[in-house]
C-alpha positions in Angstrom: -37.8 -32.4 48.8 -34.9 -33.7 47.3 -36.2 -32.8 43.5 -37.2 -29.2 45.1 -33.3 -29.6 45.8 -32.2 -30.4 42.3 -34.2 -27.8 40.6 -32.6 -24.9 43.0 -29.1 -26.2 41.9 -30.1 -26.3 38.6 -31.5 -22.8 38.6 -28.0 -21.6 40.9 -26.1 -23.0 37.9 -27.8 -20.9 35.1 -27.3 -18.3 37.0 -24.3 -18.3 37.8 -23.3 -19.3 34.1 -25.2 -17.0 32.7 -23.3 -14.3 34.6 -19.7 -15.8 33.7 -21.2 -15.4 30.1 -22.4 -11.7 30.9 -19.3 -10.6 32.3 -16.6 -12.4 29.4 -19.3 -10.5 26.7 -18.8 -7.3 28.8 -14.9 -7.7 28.8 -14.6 -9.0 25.4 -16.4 -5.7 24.4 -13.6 -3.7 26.2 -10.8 -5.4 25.0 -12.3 -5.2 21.0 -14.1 -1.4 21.2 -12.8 1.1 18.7 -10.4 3.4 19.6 -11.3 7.1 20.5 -8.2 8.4 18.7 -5.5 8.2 16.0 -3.3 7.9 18.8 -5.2 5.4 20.5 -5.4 3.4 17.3 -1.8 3.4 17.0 -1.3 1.8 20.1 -3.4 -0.4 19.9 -2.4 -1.8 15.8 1.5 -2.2 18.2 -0.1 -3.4 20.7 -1.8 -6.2 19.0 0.2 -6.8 15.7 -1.8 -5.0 13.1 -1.3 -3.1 10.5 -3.6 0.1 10.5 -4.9 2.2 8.1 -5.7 5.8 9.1 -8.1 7.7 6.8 -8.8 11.5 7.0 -11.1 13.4 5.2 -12.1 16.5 4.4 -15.9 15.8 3.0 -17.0 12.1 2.4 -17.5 12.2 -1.0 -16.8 10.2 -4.4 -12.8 10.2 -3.8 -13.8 9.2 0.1 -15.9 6.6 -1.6 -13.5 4.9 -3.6 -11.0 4.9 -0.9 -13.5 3.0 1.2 -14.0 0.4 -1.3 -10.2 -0.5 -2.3 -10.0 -0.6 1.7 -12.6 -2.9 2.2 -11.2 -5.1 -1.3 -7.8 -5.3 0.5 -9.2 -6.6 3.8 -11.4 -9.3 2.2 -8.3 -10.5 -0.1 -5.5 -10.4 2.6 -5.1 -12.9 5.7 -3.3 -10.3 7.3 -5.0 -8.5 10.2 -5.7 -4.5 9.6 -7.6 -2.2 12.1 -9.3 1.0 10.4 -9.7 4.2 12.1 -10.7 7.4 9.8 -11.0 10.9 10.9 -11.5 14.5 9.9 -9.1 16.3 9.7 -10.4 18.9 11.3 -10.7 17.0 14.4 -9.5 18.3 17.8 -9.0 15.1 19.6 -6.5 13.9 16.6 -5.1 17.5 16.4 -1.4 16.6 17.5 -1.1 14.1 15.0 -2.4 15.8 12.5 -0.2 18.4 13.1 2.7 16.2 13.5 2.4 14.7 10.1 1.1 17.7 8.6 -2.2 15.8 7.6 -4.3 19.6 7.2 -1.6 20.7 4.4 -2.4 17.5 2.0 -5.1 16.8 -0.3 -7.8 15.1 1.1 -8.7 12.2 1.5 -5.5 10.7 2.9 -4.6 7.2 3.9 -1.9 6.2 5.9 -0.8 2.9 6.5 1.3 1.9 9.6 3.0 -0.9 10.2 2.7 -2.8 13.5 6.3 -2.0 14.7 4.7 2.0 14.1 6.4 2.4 10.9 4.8 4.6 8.4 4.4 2.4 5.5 2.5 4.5 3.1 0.6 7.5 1.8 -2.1 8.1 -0.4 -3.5 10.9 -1.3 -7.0 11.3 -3.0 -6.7 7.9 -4.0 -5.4 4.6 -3.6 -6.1 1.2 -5.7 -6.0 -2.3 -4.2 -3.0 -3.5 -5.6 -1.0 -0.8 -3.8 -2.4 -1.2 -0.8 -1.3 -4.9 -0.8 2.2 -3.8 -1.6 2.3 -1.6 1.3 1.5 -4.5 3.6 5.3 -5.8 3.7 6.8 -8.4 5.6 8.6 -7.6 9.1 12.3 -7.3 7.7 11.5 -4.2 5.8 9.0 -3.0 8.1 11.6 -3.0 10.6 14.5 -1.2 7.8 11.5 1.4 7.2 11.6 2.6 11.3 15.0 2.7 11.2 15.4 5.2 8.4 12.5 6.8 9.8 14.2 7.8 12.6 17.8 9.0 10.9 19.1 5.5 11.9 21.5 3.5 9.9 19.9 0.0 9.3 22.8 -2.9 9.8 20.8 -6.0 8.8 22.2 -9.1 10.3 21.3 -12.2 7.8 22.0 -15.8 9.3 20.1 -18.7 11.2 21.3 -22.2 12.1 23.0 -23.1 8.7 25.1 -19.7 8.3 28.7 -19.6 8.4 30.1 -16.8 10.6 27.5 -16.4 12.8 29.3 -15.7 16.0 31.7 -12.9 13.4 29.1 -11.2 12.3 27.0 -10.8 15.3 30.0 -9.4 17.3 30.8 -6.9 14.1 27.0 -5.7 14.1 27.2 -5.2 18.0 30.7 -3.2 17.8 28.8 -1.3 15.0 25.7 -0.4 17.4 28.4 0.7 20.2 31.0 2.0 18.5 31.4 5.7 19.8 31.4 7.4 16.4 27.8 5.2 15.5 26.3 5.2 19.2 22.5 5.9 19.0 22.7 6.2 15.4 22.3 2.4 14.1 20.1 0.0 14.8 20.5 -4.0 14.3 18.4 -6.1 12.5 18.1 -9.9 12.5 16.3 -11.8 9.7 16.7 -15.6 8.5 17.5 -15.0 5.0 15.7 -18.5 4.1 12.7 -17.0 5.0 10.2 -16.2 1.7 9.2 -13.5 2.9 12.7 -12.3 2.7 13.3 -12.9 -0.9 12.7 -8.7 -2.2 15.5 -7.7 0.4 17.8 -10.0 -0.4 17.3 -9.7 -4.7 17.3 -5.6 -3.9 20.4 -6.0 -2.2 22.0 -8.1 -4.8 22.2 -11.0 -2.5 21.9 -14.8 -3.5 18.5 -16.2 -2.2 20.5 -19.4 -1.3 22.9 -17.5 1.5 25.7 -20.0 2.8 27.9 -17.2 4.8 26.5 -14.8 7.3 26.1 -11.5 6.0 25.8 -7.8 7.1 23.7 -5.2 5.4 23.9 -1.3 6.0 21.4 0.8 4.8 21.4 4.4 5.5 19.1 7.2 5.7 16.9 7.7 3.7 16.7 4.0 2.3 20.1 3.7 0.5 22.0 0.5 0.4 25.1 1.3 2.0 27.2 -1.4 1.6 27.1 -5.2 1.7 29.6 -7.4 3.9 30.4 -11.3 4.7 30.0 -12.4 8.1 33.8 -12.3 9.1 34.3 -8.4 8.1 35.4 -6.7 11.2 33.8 -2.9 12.2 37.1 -1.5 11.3 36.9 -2.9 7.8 33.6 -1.8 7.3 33.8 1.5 8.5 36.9 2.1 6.5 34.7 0.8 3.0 32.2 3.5 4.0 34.3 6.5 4.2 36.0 5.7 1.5 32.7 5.1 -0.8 31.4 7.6 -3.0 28.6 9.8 -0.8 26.4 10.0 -4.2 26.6 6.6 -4.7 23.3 4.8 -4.7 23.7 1.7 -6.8 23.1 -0.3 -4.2 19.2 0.1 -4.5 17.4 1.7 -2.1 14.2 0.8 1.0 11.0 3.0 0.6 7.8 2.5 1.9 6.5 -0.4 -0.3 9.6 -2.3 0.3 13.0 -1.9 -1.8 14.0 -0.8 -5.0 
């Protein structure tokens, strides 16, 4: 009796792991299926930090081909995480995007890459190689410049961490920036550690020292110019007076693009 016992516990206990295992397989399927839409896609590349790659098409053929393949070279030579969706560009249940990018007017195919934050990133028509594809993969600080500009905001970067002087200045100069009534709704701040690596193409672009002892305040403008470049302890005032007084054609500074800055 008591081994009839054991061997009905036994047999309870497969089944009822085996249906724990069921179930997590049945919810890890939800949580990792493909997205139904370019929309959807885009939610989900936000919602999970990754950068996606949309590809339409007209026809898969030769040029579809070789897209494909510098695609699938850039995903087995970066760490960083990429979700793929591709449609044509015909399609109905992607017609609002398509439309909103005007995807039907360009020559097929077309990759787009998006950045996790939703910035667009890149473009490429009828082809792409690796190496640019990498490129377009940059790192959160101008990922971050690129949405601003992308939506006729004025970028005011905010450079500092534990060892900057002026902290405290420059963070209450960005914020009077963001509020200030002639600005409001038209700039958005930016906070990066400019010891970071990953930092080191802003900072040379915008003419900065890569060892960065003073807080300091970047504005770029629409559509990716460099508008001016300020220590921690300039005041709103003083900054807006530099800008009105600057040359409107003047683009020295470099400029922010999708690929990073130039």
């Amino acid at each position: 009796m008591l081994k009839k016992r054991i061997v009905i516990s036994l047999l309870g206990a497969v089944a009822l792991i085996t249906y724990l295992l069921c179930n997590t397989e049945h919810v890890s399927a939800q949580t990792n299926a493909a997205p139904n839409t370019a929309k959807e896609a885009m939610k989900v590349s936000q919602d999970t930090k990754q950068y996606l790659f949309l590809l339409f098409y007209d026809t898969k053929n030769s040029l579809y081909d070789q897209m494909k393949a510098a695609i699938v070279s850039v995903m087995a030579q970066t760490d960083q995480s990429i979700l793929i969706y591709e449609t044509s560009k015909s399609s109905e249940i992607d017609a609002g995007l398509i439309a909103q990018y005007k995807i039907d007017r360009a020559p097929m195919p077309l990759l787009m890459v998006i950045g996790p934050n939703g910035a667009v990133l890149g473009g490429f028509p009828k082809s792409v190689t690796k190496d640019r594809l990498v490129k377009s993969l940059v790192p959160p600080l101008t990922m971050d410049v690129l949405k601003s500009i992308q939506q006729q905001k004025m970028a005011v970067v905010l450079l500092q961490n534990s060892k900057t002087k002026f902290n405290a200045e420059s963070s209450k100069t960005a914020n009077d920036l963001a509020y200030d009534k002639r600005l409001l709704g038209s700039v958005e701040v930016i906070k990066a550690d400019p010891s970071d690596p990953k930092n080191g193409d802003f900072l040379a672009n915008a003419k900065i020292a890569s060892a960065v002892a003073t807080a300091t305040i970047v504005l770029i403008a629409p559509p990716g110019i460099v508008a001016g470049v300020f220590p921690g302890n300039a005041t709103k005032d003083s900054i807006i007076s530099s800008l009105s007084s600057s040359s409107s054609g003047d683009c020295s500074g470099g400029k922010c693009g999708p690929g990073g800055c130039s």
